[in-house]
PDB file of N, CA, C and O in Angstrom:
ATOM      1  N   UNK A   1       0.828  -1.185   0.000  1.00  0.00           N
ATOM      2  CA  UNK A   1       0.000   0.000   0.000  1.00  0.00           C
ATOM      3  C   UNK A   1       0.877   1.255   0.000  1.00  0.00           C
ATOM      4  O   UNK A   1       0.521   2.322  -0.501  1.00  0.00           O
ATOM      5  N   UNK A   2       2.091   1.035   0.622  1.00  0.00           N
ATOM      6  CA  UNK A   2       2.922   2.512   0.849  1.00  0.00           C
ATOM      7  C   UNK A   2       3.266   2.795  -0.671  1.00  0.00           C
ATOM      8  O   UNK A   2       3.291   3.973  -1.029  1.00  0.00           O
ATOM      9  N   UNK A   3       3.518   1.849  -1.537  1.00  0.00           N
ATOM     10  CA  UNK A   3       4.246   2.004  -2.641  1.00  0.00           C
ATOM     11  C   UNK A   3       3.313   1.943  -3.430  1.00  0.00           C
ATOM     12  O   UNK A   3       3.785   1.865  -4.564  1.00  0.00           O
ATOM     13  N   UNK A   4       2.006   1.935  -3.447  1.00  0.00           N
ATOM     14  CA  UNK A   4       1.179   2.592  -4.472  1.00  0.00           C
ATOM     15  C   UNK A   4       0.966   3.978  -3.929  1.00  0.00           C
ATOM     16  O   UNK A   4       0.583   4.613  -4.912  1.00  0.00           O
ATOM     17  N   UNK A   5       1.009   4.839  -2.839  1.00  0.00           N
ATOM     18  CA  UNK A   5       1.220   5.907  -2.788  1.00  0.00           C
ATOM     19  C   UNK A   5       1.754   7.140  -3.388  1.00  0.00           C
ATOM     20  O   UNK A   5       1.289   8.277  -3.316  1.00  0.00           O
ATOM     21  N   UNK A   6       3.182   6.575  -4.205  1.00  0.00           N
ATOM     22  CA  UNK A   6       3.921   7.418  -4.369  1.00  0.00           C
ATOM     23  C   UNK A   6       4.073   6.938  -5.863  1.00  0.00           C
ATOM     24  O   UNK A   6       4.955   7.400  -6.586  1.00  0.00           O
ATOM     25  N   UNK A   7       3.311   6.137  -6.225  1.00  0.00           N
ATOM     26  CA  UNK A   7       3.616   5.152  -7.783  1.00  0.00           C
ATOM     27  C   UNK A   7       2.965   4.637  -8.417  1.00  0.00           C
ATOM     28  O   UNK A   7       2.219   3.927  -7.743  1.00  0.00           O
ATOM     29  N   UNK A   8       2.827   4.584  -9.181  1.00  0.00           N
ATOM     30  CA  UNK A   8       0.868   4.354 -10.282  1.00  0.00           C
ATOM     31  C   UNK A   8       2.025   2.653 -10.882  1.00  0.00           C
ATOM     32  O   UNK A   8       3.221   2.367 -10.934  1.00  0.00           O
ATOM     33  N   UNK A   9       1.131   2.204 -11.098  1.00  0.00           N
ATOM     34  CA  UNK A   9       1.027   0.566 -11.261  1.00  0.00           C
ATOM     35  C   UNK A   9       0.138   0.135 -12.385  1.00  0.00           C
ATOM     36  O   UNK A   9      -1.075   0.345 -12.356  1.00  0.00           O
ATOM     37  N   UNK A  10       0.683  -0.407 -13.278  1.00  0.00           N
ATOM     38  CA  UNK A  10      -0.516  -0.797 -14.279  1.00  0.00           C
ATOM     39  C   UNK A  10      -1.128  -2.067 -14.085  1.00  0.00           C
ATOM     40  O   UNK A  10      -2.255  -2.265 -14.541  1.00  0.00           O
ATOM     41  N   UNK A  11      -0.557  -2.888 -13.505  1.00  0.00           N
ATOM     42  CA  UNK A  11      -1.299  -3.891 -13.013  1.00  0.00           C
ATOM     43  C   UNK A  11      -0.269  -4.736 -11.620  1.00  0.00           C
ATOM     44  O   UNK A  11       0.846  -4.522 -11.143  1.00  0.00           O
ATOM     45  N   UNK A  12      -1.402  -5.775 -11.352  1.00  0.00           N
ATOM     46  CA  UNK A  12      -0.594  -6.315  -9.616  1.00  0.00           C
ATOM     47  C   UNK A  12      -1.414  -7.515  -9.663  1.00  0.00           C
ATOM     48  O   UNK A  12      -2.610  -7.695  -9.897  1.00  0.00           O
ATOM     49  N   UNK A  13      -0.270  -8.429  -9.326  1.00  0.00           N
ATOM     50  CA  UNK A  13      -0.628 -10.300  -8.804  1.00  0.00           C
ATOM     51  C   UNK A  13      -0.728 -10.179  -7.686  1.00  0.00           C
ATOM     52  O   UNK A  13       0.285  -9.743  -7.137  1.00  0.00           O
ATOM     53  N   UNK A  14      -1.915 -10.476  -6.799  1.00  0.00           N
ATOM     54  CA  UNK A  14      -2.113 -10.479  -5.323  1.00  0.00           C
ATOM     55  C   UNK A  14      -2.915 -11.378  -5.062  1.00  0.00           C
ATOM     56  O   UNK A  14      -4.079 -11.683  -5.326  1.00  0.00           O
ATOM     57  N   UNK A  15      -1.651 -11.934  -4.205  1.00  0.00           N
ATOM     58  CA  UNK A  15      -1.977 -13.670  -3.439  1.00  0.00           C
ATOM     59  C   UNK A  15      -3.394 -13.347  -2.753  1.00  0.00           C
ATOM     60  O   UNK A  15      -3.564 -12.202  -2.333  1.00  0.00           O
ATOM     61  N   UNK A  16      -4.558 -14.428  -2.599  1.00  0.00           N
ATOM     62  CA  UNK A  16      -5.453 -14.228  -1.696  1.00  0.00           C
ATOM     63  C   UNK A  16      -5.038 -14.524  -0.049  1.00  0.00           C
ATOM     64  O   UNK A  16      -5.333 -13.687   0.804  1.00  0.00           O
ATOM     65  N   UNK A  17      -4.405 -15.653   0.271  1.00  0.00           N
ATOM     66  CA  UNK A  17      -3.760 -15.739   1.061  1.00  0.00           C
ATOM     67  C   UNK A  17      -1.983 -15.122   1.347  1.00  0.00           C
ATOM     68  O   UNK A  17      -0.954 -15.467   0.765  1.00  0.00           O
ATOM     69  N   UNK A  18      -2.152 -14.257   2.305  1.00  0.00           N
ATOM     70  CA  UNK A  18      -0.890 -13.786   2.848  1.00  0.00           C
ATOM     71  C   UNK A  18      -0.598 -14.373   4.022  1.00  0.00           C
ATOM     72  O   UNK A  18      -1.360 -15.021   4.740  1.00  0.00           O
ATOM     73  N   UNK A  19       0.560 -14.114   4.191  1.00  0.00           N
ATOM     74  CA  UNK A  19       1.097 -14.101   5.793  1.00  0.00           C
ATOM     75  C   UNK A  19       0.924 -13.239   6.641  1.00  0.00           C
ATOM     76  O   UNK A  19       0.864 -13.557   7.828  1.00  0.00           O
ATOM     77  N   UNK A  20       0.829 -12.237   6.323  1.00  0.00           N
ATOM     78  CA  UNK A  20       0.779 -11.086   7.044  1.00  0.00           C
ATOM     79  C   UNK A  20      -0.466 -10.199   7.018  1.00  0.00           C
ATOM     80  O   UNK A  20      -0.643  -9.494   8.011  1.00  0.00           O
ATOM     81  N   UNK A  21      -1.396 -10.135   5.973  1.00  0.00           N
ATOM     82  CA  UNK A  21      -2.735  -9.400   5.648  1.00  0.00           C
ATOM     83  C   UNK A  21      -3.531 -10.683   4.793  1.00  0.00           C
ATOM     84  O   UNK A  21      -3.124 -11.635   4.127  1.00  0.00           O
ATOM     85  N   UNK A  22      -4.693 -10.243   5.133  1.00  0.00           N
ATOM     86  CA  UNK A  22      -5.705 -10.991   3.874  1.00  0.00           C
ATOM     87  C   UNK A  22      -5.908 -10.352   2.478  1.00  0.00           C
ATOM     88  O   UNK A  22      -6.520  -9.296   2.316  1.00  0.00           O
ATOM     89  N   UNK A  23      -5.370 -11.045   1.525  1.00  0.00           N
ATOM     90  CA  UNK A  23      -5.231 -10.471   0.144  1.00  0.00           C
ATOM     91  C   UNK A  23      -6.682  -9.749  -0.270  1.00  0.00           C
ATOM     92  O   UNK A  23      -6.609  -8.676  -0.868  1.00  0.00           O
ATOM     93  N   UNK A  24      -7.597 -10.139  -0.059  1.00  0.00           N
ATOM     94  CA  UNK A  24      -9.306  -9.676  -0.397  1.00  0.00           C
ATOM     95  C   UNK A  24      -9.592  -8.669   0.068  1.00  0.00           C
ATOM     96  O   UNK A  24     -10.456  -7.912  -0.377  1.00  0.00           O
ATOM     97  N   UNK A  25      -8.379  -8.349   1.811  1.00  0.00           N
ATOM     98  CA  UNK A  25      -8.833  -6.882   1.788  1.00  0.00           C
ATOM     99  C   UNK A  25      -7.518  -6.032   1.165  1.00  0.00           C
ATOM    100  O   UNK A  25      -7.486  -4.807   1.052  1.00  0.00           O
ATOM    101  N   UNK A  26      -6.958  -6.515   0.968  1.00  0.00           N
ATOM    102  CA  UNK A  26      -5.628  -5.435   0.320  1.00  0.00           C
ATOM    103  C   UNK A  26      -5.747  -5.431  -1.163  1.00  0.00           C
ATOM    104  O   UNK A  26      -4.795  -5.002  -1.816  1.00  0.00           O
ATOM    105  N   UNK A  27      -6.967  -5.924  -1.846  1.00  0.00           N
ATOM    106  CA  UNK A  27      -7.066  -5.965  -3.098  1.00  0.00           C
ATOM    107  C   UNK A  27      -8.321  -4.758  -3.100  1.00  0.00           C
ATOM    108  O   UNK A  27      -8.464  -3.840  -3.908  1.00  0.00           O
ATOM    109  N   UNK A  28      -9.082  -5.068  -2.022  1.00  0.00           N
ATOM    110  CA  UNK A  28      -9.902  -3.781  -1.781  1.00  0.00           C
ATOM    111  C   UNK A  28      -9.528  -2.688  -1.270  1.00  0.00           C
ATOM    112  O   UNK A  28     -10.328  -1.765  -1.118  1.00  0.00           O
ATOM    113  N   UNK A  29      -8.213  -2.596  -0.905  1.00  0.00           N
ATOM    114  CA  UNK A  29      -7.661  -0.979  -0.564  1.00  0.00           C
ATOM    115  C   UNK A  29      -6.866  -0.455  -1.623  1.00  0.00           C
ATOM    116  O   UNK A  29      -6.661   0.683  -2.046  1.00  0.00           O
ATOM    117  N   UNK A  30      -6.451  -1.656  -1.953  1.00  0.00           N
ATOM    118  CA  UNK A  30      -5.548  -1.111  -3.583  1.00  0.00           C
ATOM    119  C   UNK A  30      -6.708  -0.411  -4.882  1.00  0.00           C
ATOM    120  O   UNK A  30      -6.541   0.530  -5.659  1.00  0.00           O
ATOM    121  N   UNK A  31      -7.733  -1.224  -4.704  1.00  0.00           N
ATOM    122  CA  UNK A  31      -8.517  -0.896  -5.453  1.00  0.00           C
ATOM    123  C   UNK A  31      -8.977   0.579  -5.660  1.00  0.00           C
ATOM    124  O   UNK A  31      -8.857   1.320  -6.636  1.00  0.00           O
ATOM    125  N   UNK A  32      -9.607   0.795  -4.292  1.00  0.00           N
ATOM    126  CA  UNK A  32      -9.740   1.928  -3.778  1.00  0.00           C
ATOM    127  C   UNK A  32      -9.247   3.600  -3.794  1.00  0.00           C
ATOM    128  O   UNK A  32      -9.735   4.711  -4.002  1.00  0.00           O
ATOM    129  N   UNK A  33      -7.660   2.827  -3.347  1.00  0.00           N
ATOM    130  CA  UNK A  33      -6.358   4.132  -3.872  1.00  0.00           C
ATOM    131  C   UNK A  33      -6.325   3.905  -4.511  1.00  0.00           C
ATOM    132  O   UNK A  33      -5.367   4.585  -4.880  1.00  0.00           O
ATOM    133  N   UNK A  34      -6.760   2.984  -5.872  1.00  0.00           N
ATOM    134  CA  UNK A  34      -6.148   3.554  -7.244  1.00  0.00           C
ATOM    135  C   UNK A  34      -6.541   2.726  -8.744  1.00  0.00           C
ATOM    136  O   UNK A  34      -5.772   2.140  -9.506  1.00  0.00           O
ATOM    137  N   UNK A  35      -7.699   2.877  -8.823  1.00  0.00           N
ATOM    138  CA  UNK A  35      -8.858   1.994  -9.040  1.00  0.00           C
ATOM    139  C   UNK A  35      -8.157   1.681 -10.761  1.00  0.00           C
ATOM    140  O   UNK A  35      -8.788   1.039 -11.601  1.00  0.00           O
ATOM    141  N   UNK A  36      -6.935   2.208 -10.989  1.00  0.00           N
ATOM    142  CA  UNK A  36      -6.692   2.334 -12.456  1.00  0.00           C
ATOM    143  C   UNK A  36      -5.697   1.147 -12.477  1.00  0.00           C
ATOM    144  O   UNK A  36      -5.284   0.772 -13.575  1.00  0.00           O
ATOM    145  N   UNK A  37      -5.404   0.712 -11.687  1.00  0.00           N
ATOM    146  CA  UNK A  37      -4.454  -0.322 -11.779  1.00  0.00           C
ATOM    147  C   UNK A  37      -5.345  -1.696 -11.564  1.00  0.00           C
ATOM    148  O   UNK A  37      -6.165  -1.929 -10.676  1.00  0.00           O
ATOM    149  N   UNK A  38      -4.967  -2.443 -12.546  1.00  0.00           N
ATOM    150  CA  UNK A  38      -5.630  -3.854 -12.898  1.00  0.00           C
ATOM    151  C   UNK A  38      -5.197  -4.626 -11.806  1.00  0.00           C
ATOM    152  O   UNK A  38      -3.984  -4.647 -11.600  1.00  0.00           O
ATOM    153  N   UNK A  39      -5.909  -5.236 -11.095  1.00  0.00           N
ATOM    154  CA  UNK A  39      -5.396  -6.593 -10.097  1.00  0.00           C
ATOM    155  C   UNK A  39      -6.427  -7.824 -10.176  1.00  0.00           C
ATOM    156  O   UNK A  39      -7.631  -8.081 -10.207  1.00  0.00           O
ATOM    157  N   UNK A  40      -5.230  -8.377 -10.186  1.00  0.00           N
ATOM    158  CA  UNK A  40      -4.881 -10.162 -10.204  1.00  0.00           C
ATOM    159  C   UNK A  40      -5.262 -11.335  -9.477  1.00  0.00           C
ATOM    160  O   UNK A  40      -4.434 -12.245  -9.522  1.00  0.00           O
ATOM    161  N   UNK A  41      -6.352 -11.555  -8.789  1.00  0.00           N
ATOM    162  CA  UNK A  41      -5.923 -12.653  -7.721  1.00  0.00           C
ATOM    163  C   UNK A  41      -5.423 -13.936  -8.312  1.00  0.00           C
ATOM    164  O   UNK A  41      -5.577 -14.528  -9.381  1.00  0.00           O
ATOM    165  N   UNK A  42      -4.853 -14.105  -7.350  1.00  0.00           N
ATOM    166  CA  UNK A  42      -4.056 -15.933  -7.071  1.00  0.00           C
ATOM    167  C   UNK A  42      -3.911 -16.621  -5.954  1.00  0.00           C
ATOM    168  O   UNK A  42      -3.390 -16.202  -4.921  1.00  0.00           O
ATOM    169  N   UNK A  43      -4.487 -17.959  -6.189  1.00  0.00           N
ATOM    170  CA  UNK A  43      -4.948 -18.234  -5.455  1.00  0.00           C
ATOM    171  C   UNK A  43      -4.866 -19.939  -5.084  1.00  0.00           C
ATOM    172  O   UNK A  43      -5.898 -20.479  -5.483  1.00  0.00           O
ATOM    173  N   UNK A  44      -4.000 -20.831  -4.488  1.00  0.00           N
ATOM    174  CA  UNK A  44      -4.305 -22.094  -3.890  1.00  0.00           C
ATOM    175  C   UNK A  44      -4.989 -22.609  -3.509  1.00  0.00           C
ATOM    176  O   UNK A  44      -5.031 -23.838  -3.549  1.00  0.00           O
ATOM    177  N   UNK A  45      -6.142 -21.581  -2.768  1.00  0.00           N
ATOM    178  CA  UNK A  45      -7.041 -22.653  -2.182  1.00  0.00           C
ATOM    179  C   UNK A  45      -8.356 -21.657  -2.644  1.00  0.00           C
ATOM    180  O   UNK A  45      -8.694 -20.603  -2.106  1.00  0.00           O
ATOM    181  N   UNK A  46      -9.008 -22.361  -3.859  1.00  0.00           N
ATOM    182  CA  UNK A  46     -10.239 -21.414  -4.443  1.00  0.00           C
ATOM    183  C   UNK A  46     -11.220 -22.097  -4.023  1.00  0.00           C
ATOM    184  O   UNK A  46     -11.133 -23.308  -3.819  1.00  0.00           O
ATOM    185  N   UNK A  47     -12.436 -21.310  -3.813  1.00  0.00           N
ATOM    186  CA  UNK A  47     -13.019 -21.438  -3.626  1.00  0.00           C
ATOM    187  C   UNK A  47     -14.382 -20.049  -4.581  1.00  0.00           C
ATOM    188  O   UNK A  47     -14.010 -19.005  -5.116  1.00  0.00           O
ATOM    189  N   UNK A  48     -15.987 -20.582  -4.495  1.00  0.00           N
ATOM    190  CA  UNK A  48     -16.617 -19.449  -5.375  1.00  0.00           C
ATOM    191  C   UNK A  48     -17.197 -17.996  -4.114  1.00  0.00           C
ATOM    192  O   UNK A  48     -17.756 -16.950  -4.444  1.00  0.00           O
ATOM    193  N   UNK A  49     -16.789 -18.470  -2.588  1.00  0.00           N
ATOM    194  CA  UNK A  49     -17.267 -17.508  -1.940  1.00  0.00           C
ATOM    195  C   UNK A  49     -15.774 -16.593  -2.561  1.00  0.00           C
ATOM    196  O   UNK A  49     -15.990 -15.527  -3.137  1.00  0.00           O
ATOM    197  N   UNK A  50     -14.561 -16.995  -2.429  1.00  0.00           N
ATOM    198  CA  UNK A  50     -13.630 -16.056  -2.323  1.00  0.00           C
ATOM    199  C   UNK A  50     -13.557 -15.496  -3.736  1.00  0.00           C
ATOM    200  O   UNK A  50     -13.285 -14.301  -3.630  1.00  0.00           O
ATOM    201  N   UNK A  51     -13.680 -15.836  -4.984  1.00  0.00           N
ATOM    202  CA  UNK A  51     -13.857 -15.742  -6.497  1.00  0.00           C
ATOM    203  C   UNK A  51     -15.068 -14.679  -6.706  1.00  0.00           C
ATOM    204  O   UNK A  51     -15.008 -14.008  -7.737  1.00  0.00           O
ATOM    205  N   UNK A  52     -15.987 -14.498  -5.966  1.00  0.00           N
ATOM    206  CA  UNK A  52     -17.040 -13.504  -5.786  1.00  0.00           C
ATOM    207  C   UNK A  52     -16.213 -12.627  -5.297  1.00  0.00           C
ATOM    208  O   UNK A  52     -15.966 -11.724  -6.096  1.00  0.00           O
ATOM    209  N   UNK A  53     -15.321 -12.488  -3.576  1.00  0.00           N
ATOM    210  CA  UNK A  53     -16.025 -11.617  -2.684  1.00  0.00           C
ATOM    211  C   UNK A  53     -14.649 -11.135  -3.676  1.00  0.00           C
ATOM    212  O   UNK A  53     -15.239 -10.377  -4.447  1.00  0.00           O
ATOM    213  N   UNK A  54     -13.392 -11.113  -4.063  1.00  0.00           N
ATOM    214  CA  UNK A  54     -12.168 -10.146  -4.736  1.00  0.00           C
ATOM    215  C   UNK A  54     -12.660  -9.647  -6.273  1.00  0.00           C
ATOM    216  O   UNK A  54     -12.075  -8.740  -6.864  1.00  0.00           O
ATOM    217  N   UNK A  55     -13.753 -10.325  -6.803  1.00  0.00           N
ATOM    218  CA  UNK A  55     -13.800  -9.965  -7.756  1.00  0.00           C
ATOM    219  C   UNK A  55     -15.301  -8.666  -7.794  1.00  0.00           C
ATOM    220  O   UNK A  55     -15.603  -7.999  -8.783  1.00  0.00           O
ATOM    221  N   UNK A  56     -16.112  -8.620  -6.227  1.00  0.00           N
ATOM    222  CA  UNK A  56     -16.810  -7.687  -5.855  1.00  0.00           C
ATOM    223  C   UNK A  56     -15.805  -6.374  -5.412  1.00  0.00           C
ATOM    224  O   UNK A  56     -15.943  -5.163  -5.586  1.00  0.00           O
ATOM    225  N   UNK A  57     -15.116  -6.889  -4.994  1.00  0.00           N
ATOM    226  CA  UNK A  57     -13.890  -5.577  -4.312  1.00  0.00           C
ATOM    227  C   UNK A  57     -12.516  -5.186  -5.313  1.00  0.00           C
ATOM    228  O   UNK A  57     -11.418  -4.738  -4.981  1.00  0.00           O
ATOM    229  N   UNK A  58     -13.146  -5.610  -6.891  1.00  0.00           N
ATOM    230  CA  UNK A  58     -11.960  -4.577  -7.449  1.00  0.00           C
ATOM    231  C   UNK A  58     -11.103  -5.527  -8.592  1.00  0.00           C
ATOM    232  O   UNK A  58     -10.732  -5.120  -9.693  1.00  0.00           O
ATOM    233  N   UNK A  59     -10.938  -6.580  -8.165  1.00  0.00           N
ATOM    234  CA  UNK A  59      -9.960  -7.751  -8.801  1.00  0.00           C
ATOM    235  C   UNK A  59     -10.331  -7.783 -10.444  1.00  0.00           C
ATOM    236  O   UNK A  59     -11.549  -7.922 -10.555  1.00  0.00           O
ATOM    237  N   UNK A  60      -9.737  -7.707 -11.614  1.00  0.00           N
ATOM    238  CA  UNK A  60     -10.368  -8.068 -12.753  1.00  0.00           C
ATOM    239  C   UNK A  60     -10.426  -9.622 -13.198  1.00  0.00           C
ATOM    240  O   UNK A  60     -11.151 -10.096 -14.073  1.00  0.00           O
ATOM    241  N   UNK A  61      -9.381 -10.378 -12.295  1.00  0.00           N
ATOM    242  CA  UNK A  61      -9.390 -11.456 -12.634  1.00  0.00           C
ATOM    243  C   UNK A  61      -9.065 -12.536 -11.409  1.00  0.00           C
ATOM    244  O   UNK A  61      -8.671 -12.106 -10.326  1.00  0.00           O
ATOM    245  N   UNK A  62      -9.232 -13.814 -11.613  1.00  0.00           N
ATOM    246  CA  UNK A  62      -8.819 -14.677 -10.301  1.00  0.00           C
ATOM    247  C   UNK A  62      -8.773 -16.123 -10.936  1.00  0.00           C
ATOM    248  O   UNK A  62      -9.600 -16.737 -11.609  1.00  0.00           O
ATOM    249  N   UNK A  63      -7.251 -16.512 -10.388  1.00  0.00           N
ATOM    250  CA  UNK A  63      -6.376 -16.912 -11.374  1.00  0.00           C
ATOM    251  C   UNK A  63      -6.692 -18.131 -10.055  1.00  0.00           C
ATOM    252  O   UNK A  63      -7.111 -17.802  -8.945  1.00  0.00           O
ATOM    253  N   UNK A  64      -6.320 -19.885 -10.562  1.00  0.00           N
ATOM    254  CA  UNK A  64      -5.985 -20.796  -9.228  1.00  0.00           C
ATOM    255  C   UNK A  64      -4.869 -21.105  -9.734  1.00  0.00           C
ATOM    256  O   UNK A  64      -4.685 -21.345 -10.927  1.00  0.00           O
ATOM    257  N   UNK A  65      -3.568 -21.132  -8.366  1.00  0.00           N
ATOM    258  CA  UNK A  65      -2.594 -21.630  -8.737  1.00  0.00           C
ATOM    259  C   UNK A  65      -2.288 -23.368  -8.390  1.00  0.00           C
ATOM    260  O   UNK A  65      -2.727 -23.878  -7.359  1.00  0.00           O
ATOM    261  N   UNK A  66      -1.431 -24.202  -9.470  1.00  0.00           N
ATOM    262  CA  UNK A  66      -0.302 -23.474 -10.120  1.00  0.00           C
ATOM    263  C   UNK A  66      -1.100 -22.804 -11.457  1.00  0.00           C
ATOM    264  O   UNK A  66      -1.915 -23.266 -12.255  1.00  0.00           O
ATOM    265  N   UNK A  67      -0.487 -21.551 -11.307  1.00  0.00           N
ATOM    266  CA  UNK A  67      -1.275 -21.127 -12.975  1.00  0.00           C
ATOM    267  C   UNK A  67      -0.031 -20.914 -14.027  1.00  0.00           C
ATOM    268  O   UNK A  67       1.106 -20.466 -13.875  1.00  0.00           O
ATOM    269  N   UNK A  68      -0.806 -21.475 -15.257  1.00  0.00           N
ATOM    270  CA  UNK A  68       0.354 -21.953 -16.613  1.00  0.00           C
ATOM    271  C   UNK A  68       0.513 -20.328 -16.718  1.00  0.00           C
ATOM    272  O   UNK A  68      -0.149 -19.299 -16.582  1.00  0.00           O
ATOM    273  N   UNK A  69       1.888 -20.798 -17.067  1.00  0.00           N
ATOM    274  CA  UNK A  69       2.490 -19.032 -17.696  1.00  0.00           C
ATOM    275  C   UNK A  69       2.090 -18.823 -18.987  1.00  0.00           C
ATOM    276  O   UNK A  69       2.430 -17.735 -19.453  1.00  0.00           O
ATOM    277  N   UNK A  70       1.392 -19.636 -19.782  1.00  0.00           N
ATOM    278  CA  UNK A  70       0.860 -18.864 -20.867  1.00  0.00           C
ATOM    279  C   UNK A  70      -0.652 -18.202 -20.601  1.00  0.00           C
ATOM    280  O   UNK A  70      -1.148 -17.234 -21.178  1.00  0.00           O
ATOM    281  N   UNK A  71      -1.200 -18.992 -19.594  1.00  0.00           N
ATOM    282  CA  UNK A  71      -2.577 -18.590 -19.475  1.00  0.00           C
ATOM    283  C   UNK A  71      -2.647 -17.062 -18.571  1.00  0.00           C
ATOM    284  O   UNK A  71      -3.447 -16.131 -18.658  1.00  0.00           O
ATOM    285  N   UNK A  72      -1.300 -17.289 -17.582  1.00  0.00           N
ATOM    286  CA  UNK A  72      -1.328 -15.818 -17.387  1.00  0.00           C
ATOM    287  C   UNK A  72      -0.921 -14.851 -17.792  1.00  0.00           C
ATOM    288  O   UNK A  72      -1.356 -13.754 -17.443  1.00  0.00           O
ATOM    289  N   UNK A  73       0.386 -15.091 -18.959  1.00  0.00           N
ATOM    290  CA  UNK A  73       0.461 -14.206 -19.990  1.00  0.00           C
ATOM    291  C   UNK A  73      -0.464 -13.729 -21.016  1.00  0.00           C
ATOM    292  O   UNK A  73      -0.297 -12.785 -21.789  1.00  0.00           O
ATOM    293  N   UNK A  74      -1.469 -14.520 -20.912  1.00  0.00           N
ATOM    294  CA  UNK A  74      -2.694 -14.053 -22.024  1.00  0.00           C
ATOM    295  C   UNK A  74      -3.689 -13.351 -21.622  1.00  0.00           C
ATOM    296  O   UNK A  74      -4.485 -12.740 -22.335  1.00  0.00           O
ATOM    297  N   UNK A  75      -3.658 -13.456 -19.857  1.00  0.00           N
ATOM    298  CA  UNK A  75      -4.450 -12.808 -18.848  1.00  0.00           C
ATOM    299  C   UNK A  75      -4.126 -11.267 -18.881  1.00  0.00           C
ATOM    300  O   UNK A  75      -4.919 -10.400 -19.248  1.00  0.00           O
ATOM    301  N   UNK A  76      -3.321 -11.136 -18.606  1.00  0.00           N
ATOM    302  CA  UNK A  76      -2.196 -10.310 -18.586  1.00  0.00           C
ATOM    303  C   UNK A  76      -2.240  -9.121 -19.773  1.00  0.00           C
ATOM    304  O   UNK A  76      -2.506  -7.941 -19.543  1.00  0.00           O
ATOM    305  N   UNK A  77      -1.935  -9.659 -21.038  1.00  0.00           N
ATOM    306  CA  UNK A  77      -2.616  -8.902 -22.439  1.00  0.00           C
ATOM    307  C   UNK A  77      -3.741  -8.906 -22.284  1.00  0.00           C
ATOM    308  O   UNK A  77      -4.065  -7.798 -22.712  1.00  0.00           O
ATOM    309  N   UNK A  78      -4.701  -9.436 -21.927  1.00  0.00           N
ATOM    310  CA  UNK A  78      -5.850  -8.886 -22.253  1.00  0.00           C
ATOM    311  C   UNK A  78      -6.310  -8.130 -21.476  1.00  0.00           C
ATOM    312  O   UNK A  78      -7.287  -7.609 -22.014  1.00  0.00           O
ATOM    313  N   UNK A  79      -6.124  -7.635 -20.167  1.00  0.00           N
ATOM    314  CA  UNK A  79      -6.381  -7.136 -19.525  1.00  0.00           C
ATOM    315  C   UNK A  79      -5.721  -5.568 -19.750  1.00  0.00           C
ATOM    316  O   UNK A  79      -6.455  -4.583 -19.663  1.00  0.00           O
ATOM    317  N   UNK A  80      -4.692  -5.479 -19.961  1.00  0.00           N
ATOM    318  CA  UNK A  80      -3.617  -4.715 -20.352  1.00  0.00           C
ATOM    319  C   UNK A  80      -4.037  -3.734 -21.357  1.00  0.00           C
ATOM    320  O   UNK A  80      -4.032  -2.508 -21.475  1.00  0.00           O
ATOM    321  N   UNK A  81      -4.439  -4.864 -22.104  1.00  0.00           N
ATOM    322  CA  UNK A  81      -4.892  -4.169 -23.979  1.00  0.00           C
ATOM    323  C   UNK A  81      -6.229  -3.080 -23.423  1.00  0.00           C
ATOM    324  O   UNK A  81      -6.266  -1.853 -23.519  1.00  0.00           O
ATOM    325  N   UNK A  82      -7.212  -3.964 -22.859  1.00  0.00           N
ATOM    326  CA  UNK A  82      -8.720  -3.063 -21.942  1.00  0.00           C
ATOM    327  C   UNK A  82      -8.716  -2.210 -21.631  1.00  0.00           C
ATOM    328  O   UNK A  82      -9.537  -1.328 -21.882  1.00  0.00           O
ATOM    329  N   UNK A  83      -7.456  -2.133 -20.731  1.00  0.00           N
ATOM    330  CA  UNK A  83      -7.063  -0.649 -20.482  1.00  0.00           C
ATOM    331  C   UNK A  83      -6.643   0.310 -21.182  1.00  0.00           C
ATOM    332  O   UNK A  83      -7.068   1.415 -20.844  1.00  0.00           O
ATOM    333  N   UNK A  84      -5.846   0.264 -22.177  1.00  0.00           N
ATOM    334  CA  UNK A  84      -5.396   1.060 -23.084  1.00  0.00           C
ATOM    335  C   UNK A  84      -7.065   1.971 -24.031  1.00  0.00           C
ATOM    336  O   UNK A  84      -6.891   2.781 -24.942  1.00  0.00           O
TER     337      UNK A  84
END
């Protein structure tokens, strides 16, 4: 959060599970400060309550890991391109 403060972001991979914060709400504060930057969830242990509640609070997408690097490179462009 400190470093979207001072720094615009075009997009962000954010784990649902952290160690330290719950990703669902730091995807909803990121959102919040700075609603122009695309975010990512990822996620190990999915579920459709958590696939709702990040993608109600901001998320454009929600990825389960392991996720293939092409599928998130294609995630990635397309999301990217939307914005433009």
């Amino acid at each position: 959060m400190e470093k979207l403060q001072n720094q615009r972001y075009d997009l962000a991979l954010v784990d649902v599970k952290l160690p330290d914060t719950n990703g669902t709400d730091l995807i909803a504060k990121m959102h919040a400060g700075n609603s122009d930057t695309i975010l990512i969830a990822v996620t190990g242990f999915p579920s459709l309550d958590d696939a709702n509640r990040v993608i109600d609070r901001g998320a454009a997408a929600y990825l389960v890991k392991p996720v293939k690097s092409e599928e998130l490179v294609r995630i990635i462009a397309e999301k990217l391109n939307k914005q433009e």
